[in-house]
SEROSE-440762 format. One record per residue (C-alpha): x, y, z; residue in one letter. Coordinates in steps of 0.5 Angstrom, whole numbers. Example, Ala and Ser with C-alpha at 12.3 -4.5 7.8 and 13.67 -1.06 7.14 Angstrom:
2
<r x="25" y="-9" z="16" code="A"/>
<r x="27" y="-2" z="14" code="S"/>
END
This chain:
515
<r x="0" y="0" z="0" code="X"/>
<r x="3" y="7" z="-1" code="X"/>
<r x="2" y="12" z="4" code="X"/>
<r x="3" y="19" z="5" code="X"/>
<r x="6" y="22" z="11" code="X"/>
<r x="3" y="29" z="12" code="X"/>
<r x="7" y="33" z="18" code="X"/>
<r x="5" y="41" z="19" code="X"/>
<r x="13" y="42" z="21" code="X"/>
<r x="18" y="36" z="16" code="X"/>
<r x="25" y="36" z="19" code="X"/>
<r x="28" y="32" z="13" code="X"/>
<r x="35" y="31" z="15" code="X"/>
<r x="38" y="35" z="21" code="X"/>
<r x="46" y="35" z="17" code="X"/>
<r x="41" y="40" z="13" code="X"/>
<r x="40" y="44" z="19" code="X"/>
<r x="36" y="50" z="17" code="X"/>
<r x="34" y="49" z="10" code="X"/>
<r x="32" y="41" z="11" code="X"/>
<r x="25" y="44" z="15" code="X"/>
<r x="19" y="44" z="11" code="X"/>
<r x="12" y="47" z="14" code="X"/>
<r x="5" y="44" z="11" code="X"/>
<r x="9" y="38" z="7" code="X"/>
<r x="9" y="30" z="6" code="X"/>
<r x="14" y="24" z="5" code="X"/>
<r x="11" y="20" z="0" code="X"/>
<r x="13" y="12" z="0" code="X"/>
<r x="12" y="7" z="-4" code="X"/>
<r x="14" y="-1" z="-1" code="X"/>
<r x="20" y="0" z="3" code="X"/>
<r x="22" y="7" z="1" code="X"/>
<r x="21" y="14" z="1" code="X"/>
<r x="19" y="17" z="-7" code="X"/>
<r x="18" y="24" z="-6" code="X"/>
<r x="19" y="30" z="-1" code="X"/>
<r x="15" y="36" z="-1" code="X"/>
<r x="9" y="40" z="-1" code="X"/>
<r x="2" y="37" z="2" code="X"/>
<r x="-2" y="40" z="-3" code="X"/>
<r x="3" y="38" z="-9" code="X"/>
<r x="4" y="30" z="-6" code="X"/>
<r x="-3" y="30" z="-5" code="X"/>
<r x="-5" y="32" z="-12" code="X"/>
<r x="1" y="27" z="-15" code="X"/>
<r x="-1" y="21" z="-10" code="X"/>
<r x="-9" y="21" z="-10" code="X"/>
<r x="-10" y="14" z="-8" code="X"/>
<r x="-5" y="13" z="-2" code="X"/>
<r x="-7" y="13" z="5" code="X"/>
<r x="-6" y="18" z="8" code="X"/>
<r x="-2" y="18" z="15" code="X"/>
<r x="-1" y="24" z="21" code="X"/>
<r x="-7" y="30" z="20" code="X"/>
<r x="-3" y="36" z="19" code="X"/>
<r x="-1" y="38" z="26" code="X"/>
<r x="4" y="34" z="28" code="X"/>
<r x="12" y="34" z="27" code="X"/>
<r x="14" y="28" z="21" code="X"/>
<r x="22" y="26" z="22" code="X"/>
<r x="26" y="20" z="22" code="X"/>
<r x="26" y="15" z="26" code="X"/>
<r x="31" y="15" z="32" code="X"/>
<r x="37" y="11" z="32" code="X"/>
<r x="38" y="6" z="39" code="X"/>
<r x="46" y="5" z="37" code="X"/>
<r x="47" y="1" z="43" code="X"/>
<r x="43" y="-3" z="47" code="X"/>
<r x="43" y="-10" z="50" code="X"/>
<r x="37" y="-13" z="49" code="X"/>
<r x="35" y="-14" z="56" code="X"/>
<r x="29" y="-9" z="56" code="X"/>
<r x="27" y="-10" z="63" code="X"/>
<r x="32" y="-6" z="66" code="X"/>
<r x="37" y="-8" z="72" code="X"/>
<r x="34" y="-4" z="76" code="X"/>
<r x="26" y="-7" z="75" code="X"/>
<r x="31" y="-14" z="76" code="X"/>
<r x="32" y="-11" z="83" code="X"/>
<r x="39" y="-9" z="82" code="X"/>
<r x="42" y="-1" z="83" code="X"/>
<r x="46" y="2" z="78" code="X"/>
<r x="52" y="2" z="81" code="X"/>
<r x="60" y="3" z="78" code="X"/>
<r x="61" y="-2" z="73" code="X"/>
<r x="66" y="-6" z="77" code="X"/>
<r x="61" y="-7" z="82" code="X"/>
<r x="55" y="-8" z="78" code="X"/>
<r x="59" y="-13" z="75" code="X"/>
<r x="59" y="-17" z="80" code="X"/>
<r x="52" y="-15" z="82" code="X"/>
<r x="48" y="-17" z="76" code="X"/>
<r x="50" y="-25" z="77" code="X"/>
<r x="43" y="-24" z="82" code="X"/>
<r x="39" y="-21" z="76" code="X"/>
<r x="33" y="-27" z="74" code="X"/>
<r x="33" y="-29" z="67" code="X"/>
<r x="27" y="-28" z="61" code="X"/>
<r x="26" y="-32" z="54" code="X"/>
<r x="28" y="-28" z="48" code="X"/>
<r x="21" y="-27" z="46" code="X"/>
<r x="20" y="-23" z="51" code="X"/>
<r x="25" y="-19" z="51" code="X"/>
<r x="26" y="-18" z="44" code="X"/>
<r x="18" y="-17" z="44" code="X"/>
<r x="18" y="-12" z="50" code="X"/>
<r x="25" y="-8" z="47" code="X"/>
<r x="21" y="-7" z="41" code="X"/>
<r x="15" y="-4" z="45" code="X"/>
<r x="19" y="1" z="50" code="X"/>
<r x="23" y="4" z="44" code="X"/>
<r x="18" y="5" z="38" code="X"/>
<r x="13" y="8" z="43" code="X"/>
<r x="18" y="13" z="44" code="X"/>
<r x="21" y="14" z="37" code="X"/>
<r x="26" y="9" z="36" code="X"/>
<r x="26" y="5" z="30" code="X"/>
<r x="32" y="2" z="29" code="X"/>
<r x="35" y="-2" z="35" code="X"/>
<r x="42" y="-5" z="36" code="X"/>
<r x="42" y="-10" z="41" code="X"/>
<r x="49" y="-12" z="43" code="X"/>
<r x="50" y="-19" z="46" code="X"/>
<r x="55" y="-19" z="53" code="X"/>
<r x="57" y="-25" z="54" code="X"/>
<r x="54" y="-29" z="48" code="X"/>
<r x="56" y="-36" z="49" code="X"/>
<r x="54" y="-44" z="50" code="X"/>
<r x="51" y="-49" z="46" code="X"/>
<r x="45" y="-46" z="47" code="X"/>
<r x="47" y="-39" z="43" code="X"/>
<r x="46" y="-40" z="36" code="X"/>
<r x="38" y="-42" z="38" code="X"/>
<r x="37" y="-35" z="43" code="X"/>
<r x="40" y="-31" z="38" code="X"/>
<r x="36" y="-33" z="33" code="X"/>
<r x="30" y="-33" z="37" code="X"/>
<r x="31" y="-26" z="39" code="X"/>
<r x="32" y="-24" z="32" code="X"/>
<r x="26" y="-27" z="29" code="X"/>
<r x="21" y="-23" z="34" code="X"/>
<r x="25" y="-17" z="34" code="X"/>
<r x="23" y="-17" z="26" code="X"/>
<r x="16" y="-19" z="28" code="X"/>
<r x="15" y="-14" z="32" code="X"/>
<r x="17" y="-9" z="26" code="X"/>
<r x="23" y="-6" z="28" code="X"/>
<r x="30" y="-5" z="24" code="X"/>
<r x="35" y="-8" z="27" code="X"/>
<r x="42" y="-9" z="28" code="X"/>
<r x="45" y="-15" z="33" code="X"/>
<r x="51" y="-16" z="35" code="X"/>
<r x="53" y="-22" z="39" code="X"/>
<r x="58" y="-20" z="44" code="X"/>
<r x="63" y="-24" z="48" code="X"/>
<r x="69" y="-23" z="52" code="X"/>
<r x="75" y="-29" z="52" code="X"/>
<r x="80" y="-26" z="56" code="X"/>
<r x="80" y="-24" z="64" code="X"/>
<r x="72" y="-24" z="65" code="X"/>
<r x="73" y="-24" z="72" code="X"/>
<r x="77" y="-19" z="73" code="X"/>
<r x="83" y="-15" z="69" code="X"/>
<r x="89" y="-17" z="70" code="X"/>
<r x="85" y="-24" z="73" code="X"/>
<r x="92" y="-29" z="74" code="X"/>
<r x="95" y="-23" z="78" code="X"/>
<r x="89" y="-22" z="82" code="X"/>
<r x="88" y="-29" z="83" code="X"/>
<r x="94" y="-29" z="88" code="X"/>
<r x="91" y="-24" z="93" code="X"/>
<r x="86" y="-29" z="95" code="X"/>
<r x="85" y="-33" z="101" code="X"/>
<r x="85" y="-41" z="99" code="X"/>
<r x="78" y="-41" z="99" code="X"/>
<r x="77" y="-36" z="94" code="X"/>
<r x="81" y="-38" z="89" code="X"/>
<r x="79" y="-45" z="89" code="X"/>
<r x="71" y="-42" z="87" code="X"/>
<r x="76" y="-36" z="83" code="X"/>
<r x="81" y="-41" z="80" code="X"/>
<r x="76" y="-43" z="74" code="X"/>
<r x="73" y="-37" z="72" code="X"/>
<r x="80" y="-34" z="71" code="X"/>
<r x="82" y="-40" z="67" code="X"/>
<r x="78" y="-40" z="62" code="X"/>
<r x="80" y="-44" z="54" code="X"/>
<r x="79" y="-37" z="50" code="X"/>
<r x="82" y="-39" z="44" code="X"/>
<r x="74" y="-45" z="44" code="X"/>
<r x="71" y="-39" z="46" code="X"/>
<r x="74" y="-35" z="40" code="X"/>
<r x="72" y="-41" z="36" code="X"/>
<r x="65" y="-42" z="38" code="X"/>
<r x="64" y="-34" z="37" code="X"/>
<r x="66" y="-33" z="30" code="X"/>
<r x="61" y="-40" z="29" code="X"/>
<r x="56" y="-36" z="32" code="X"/>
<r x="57" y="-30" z="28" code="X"/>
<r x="58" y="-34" z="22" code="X"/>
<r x="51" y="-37" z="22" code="X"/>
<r x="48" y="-31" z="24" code="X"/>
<r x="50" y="-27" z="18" code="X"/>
<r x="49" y="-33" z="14" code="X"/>
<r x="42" y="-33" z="16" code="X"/>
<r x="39" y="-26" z="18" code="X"/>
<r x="44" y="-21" z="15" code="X"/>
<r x="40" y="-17" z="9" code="X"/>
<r x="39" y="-9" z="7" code="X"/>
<r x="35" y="-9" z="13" code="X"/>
<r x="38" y="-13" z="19" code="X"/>
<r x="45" y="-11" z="21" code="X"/>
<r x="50" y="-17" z="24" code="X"/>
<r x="56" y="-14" z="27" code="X"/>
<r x="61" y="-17" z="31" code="X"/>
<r x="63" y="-14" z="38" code="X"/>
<r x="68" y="-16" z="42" code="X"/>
<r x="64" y="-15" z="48" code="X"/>
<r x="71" y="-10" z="52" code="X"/>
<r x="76" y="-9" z="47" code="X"/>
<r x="80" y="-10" z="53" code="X"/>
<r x="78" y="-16" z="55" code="X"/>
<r x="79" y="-20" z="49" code="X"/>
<r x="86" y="-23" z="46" code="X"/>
<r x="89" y="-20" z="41" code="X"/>
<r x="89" y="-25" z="36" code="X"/>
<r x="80" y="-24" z="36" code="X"/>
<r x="81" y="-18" z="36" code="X"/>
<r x="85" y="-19" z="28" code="X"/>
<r x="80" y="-24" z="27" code="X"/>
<r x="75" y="-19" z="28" code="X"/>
<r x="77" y="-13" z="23" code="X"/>
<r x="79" y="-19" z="17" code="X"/>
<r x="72" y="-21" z="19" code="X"/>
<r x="69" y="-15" z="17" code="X"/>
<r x="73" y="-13" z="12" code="X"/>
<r x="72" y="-19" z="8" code="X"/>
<r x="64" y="-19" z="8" code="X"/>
<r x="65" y="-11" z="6" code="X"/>
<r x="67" y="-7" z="13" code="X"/>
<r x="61" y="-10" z="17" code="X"/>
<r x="61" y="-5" z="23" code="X"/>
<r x="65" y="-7" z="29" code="X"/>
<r x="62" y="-6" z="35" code="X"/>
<r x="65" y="-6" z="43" code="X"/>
<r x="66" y="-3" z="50" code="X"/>
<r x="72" y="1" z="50" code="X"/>
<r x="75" y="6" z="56" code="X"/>
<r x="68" y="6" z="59" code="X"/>
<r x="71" y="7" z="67" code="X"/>
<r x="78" y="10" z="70" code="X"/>
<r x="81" y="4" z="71" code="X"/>
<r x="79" y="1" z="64" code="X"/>
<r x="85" y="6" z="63" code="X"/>
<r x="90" y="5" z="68" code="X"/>
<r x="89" y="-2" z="66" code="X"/>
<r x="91" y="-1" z="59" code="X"/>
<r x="96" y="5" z="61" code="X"/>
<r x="99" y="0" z="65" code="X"/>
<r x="99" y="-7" z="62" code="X"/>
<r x="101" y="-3" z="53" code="X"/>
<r x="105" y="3" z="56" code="X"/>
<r x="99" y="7" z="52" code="X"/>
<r x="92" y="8" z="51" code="X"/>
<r x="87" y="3" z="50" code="X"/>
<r x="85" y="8" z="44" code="X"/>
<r x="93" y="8" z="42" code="X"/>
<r x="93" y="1" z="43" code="X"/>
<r x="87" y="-1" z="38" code="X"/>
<r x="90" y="4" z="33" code="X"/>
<r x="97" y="0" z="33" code="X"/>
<r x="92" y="-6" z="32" code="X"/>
<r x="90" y="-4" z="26" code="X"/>
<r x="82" y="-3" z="29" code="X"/>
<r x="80" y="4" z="29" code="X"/>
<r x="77" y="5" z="21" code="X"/>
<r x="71" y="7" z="19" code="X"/>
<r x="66" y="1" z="20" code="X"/>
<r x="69" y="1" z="28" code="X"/>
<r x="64" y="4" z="34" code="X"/>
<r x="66" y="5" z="42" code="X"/>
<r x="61" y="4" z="47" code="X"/>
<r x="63" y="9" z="51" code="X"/>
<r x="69" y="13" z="50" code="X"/>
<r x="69" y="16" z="57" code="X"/>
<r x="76" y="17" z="59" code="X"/>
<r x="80" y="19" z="52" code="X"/>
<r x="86" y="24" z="51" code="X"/>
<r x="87" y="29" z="47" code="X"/>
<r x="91" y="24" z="43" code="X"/>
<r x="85" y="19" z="43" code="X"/>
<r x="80" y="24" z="41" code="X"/>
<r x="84" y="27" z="34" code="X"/>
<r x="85" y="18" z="32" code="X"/>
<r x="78" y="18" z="33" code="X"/>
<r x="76" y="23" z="29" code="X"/>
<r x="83" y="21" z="24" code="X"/>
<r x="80" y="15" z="24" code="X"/>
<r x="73" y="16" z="22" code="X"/>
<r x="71" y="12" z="28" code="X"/>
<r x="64" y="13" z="31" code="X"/>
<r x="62" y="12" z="39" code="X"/>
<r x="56" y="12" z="42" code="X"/>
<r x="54" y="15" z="49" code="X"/>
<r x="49" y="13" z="54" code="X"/>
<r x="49" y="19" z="58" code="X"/>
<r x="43" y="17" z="63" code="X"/>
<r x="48" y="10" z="64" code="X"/>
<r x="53" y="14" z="65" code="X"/>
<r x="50" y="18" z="70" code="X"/>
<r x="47" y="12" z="73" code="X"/>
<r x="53" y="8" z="73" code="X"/>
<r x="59" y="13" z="76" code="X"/>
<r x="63" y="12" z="70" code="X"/>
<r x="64" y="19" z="69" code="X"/>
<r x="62" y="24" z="62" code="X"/>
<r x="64" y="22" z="56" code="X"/>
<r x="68" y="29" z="53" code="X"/>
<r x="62" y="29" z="47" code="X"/>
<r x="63" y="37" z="45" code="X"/>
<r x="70" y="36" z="44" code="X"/>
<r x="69" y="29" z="40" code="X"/>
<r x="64" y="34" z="36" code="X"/>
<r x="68" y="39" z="34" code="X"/>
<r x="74" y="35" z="32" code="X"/>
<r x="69" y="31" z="27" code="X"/>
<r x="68" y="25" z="31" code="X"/>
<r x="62" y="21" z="29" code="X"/>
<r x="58" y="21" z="35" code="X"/>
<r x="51" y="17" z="36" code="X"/>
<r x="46" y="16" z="42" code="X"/>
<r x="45" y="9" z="45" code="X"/>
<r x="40" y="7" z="50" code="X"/>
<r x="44" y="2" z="54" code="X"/>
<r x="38" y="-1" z="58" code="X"/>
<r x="38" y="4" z="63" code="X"/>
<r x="35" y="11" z="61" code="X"/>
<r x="34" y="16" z="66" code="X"/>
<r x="26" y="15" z="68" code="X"/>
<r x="27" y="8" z="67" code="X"/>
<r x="23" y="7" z="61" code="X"/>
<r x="28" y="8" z="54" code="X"/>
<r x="25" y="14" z="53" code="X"/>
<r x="29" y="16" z="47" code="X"/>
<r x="27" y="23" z="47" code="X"/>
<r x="29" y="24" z="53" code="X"/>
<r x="35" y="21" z="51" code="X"/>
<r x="37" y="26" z="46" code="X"/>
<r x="36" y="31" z="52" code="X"/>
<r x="40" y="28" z="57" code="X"/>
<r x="45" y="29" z="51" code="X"/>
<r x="44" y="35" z="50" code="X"/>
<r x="43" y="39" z="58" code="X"/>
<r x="51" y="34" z="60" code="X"/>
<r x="55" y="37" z="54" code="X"/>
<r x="53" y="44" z="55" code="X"/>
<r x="59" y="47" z="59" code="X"/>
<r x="66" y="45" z="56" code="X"/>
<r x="68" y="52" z="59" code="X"/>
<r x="66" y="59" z="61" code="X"/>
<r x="68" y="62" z="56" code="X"/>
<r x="62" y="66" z="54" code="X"/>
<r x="63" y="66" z="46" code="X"/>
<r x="64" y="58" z="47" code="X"/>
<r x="58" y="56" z="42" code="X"/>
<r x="53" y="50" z="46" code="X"/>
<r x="52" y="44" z="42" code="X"/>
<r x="45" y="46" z="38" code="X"/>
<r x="39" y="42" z="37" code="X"/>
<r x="41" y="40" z="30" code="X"/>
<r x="48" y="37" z="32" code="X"/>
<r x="44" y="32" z="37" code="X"/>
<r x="39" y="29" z="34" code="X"/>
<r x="44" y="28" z="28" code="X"/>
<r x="47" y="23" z="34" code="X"/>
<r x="40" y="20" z="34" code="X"/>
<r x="40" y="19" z="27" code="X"/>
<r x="44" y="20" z="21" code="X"/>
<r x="50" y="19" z="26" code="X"/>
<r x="47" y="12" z="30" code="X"/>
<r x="44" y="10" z="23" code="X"/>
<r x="53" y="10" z="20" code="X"/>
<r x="55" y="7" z="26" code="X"/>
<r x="51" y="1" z="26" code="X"/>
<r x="51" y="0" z="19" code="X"/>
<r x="46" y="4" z="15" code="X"/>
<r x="49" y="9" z="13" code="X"/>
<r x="45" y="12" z="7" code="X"/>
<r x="39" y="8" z="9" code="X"/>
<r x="36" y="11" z="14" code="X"/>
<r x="37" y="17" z="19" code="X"/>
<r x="34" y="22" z="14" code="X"/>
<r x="28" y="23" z="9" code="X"/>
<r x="30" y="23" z="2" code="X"/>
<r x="28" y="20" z="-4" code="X"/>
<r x="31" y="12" z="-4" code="X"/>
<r x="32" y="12" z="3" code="X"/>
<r x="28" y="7" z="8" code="X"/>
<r x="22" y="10" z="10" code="X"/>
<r x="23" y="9" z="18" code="X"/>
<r x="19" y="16" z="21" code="X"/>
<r x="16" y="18" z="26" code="X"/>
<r x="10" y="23" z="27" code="X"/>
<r x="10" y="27" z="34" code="X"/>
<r x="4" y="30" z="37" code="X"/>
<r x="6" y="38" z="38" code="X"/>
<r x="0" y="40" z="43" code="X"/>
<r x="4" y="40" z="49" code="X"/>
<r x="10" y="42" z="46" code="X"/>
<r x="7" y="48" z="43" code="X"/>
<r x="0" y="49" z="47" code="X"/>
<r x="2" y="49" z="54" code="X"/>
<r x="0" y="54" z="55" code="X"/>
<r x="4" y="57" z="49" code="X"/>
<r x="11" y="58" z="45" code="X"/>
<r x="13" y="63" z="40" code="X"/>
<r x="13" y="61" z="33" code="X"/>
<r x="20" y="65" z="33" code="X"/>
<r x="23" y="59" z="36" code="X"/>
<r x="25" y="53" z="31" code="X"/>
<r x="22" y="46" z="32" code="X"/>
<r x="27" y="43" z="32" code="X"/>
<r x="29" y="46" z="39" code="X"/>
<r x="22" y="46" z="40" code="X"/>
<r x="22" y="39" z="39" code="X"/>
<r x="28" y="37" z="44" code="X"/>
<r x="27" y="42" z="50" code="X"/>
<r x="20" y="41" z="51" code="X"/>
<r x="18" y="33" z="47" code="X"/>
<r x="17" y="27" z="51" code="X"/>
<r x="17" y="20" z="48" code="X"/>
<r x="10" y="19" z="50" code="X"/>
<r x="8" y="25" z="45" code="X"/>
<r x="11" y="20" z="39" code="X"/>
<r x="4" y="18" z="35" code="X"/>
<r x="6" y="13" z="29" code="X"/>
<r x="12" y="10" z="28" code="X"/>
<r x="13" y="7" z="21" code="X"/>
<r x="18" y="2" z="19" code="X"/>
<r x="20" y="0" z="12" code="X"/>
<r x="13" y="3" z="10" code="X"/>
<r x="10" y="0" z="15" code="X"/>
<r x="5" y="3" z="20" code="X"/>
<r x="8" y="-1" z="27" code="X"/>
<r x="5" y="4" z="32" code="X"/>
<r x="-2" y="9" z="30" code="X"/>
<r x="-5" y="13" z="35" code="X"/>
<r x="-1" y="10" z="40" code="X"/>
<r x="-3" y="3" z="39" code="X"/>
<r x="1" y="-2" z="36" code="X"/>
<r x="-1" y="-7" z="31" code="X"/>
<r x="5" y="-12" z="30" code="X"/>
<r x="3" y="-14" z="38" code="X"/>
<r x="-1" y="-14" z="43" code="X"/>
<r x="2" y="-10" z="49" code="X"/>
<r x="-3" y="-11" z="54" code="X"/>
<r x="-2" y="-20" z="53" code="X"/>
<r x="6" y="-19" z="53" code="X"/>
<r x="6" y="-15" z="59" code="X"/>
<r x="2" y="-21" z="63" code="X"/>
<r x="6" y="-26" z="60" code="X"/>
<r x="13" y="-22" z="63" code="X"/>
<r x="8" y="-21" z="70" code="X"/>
<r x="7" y="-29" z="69" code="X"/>
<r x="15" y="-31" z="68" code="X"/>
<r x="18" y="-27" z="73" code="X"/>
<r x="21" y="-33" z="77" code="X"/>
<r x="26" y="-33" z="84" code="X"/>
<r x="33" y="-35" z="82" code="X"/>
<r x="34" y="-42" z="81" code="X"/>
<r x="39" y="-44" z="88" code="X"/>
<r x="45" y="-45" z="84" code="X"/>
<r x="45" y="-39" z="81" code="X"/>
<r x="44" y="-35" z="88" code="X"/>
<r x="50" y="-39" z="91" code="X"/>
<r x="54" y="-37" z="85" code="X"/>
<r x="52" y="-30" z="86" code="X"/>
<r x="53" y="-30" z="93" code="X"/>
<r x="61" y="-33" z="93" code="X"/>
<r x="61" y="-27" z="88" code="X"/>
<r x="59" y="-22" z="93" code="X"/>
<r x="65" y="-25" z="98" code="X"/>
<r x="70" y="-22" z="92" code="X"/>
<r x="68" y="-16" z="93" code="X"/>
<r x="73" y="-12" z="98" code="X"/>
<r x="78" y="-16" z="94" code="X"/>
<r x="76" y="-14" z="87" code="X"/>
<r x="75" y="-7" z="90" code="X"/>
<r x="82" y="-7" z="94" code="X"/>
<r x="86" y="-9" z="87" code="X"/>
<r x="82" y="-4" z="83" code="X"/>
<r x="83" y="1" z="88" code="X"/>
<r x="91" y="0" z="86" code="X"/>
<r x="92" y="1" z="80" code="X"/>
<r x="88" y="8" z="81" code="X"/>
<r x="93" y="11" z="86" code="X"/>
<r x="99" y="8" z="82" code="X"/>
<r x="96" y="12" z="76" code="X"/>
<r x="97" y="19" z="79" code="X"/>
<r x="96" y="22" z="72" code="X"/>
<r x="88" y="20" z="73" code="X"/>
<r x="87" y="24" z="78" code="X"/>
<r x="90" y="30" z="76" code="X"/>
<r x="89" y="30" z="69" code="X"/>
<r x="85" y="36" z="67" code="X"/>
<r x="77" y="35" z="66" code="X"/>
<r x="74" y="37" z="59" code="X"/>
<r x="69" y="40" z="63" code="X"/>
<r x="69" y="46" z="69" code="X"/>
<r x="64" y="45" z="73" code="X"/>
<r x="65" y="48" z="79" code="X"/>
<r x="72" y="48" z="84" code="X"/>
<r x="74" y="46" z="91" code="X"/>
<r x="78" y="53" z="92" code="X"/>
END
């Protein structure tokens, strides 16, 4: 069926700034694609007999990009689990009760089309076992039911999973736990590197096509061999520079450990591997240099930043205005864990917007505008999960992935000036819940609020009905984890006092000081 998308305001790609709103317009699809952009009255007159969708008050743009997500879709947080530091939670998530992927993969494509998101990247953690190839594929198929565009990566660590540096840490253990310890440490990296390019190769050989993204992620860069990670670019270069996913200097003492086990940085360490190109993406990127920040950009390196995550998670800002103005391809990703809880992508885009604001106080320094963040939450998300060119704007030959946003509350409570542009408009006064319709490769997904690829009021009582206590064994796993912790925090701790430069480096941003 063709379909005409009708908005009052069209925001048809923000690397066109101004010049890409139109007002009164409409995007014509036919199939997949999108055919024509312009004026309502002239697409209405060439397209007589395609279904009209939007009524004239709302703002018709691209769908949003989640960049980098993991596919829970129930937060830690609703598992009954803080966010915490990374490290901790690392040790704290092995608590968390676990759901089939129909749920997830279903409940992912709830929580992000009803907020605007029509692509996801679900990034794997620890994807690995004889049961993997069936979850994934289950998880792909109902995320592809659902409606929503998709990129999926299975992700694995094959090195000191435990713990960085794990059989030097082993050593500081009472007898006890290194015997509980000892097999986590000593794990068979080059079987899991096997089994994971197995894996990849019969998910990419299944699912990948122009609409479904299969990356590859070494789920921590610094916690995979050197040998997987080359593996990993030889991969992707053979099947035409898939994209590259991973972690990458998320926390201070990600840092320390690359400054203390390569003499470098982990980005510095990455570049002298041959990693960092075009098709490479870092979740993260916290704690860069300078040097980092200019290979990245050299590079054509994307990262992807989870402000809400970051803030939730200790980690610390990502110094996004610099990675900006020096040409750094930067996406938004969700992460699971979003500031409400409810992977509003909306206020995603916010967050993004109101933490990267303050690089100085020099009263000429620009602020990164509207424009500038929802790139990050499409043309930039779409290029750094592999669709560059598809999605993220809308233009003739592009998928037609839109979302239409009611503009009541955003223009009518109880009044804006129209002096102000929408796409501000959009950022500062939006919410996900103002998101109406949602089409994806042409098709209606959510309309009027109400989904039509499935029954959300059904899935949610199958996700009450599921909830089980963990089973005993995992509880005691998770508790014998718990008595790691002084331990693991006292060896971390270490490594930060050691590395004195951590603590004096001047912040990318001034925020406030201590005389």
């Amino acid at each position: 069926m063709d379909l005409l998308l009708r908005g009052r305001y069209v925001l048809t790609s923000a690397a066109q700034r101004e010049a890409g709103v139109l007002t009164d317009a409409a995007v014509a699809v036919r199939g997949d694609s999108i055919v024509e952009v312009g004026d309502w009255r002239a697409l209405r007159r060439r397209h007589p007999q395609a279904r009209v969708v939007g009524n004239g008050k709302q703002l018709l743009m691209p769908g949003l990009v989640d960049a980098h997500s993991h596919g829970r879709a129930l937060s830690p947080i609703q598992k009954g689990v803080l966010n915490d530091y990374l490290e901790n939670n690392l040790l704290d998530w092995a608590r968390m009760p676990g759901f089939d992927p129909e749920l997830t993969a279903a409940l992912g494509v709830v929580r992000h089309v009803r907020s605007g998101c029509t692509t996801i990247h679900h990034m794997g953690f620890d994807t690995e076992g004889a049961q993997a190839p069936d979850l994934c594929a289950r998880a792909i198929r109902t995320y592809l039911a659902g409606g929503i565009r998709l990129a999926f990566s299975p992700g694995v660590r094959n090195v000191d999973k435990l713990v960085l540096d794990s059989h030097a840490f082993l050593g500081t253990l009472p007898p006890d736990l290194q015997e509980f310890a000892e097999p986590l440490v000593n794990i068979d990296g080059e079987a899991i590197e096997k089994q994971y390019f197995e894996l990849f190769d019969e998910l990419h050989r299944t699912f990948a096509s122009a609409d479904v993204q299969i990356l590859i992620s070494p789920s921590w860069a610094q916690a995979c061999t050197e040998r997987f990670l080359l593996r990993a670019k030889e991969t992707a270069d053979r099947l035409g520079k898939i994209p590259i996913h991973m972690h990458c200097v998320q926390t201070p003492i990600q840092k320390a450990f690359s400054l203390r086990k390569y003499g470098k940085t982990a980005i510095a360490w990455l570049d002298g591997l041959g990693l960092l190109d075009e098709n490479v993406a870092l979740g993260h990127a916290i704690w860069v240099t300078e040097g980092d920040i200019d290979l990245l950009a050299t590079r054509r390196a994307s990262v992807t930043s989870h402000p809400s995550c970051n803030l939730g998670m200790r980690n610390g800002l990502a110094p996004v205005y610099a990675m900006v103005r020096r040409g750094v391809n930067v996406a938004m990703g969700l992460d699971d864990k979003t500031i409400n809880d409810d992977e509003d992508a909306v206020m995603e885009l916010r967050m993004l917007h109101k933490l990267h604001r303050v690089p100085s106080y020099d009263l000429r320094t620009p602020a990164l505008d509207a424009y500038d963040i929802i790139a990050m939450g499409t043309l930039n998300g779409a290029r750094a999960v592999g669709f560059a060119d598809r999605v993220g704007a809308l233009a003739p030959g592009m998928k037609a992935d839109a979302i239409l946003v009611d503009l009541d509350r955003v223009l009518n409570d109880p009044w804006l000036s129209p002096d102000l542009p929408i796409a501000e408009a959009f950022l500062h006064r939006a919410m996900g819940e103002d998101v109406n319709t949602a089409v994806i490769g042409g098709r209606i997904v959510m309309e009027d609020r109400r989904f039509r690829t499935l029954d959300v009021k059904s899935l949610y009582r199958e996700i009450r009905k599921a909830v089980r206590s963990i089973a005993p064994a995992q509880r005691q796993r998770a508790e014998k984890l718990q008595r790691l912790r002084p331990y693991y925090q006292a060896w971390y701790n270490t490594w930060l006092d050691d590395e004195g430069a951590l603590s004096r480096a001047a912040p990318y941003y001034v925020l406030n000081s201590r005389a």
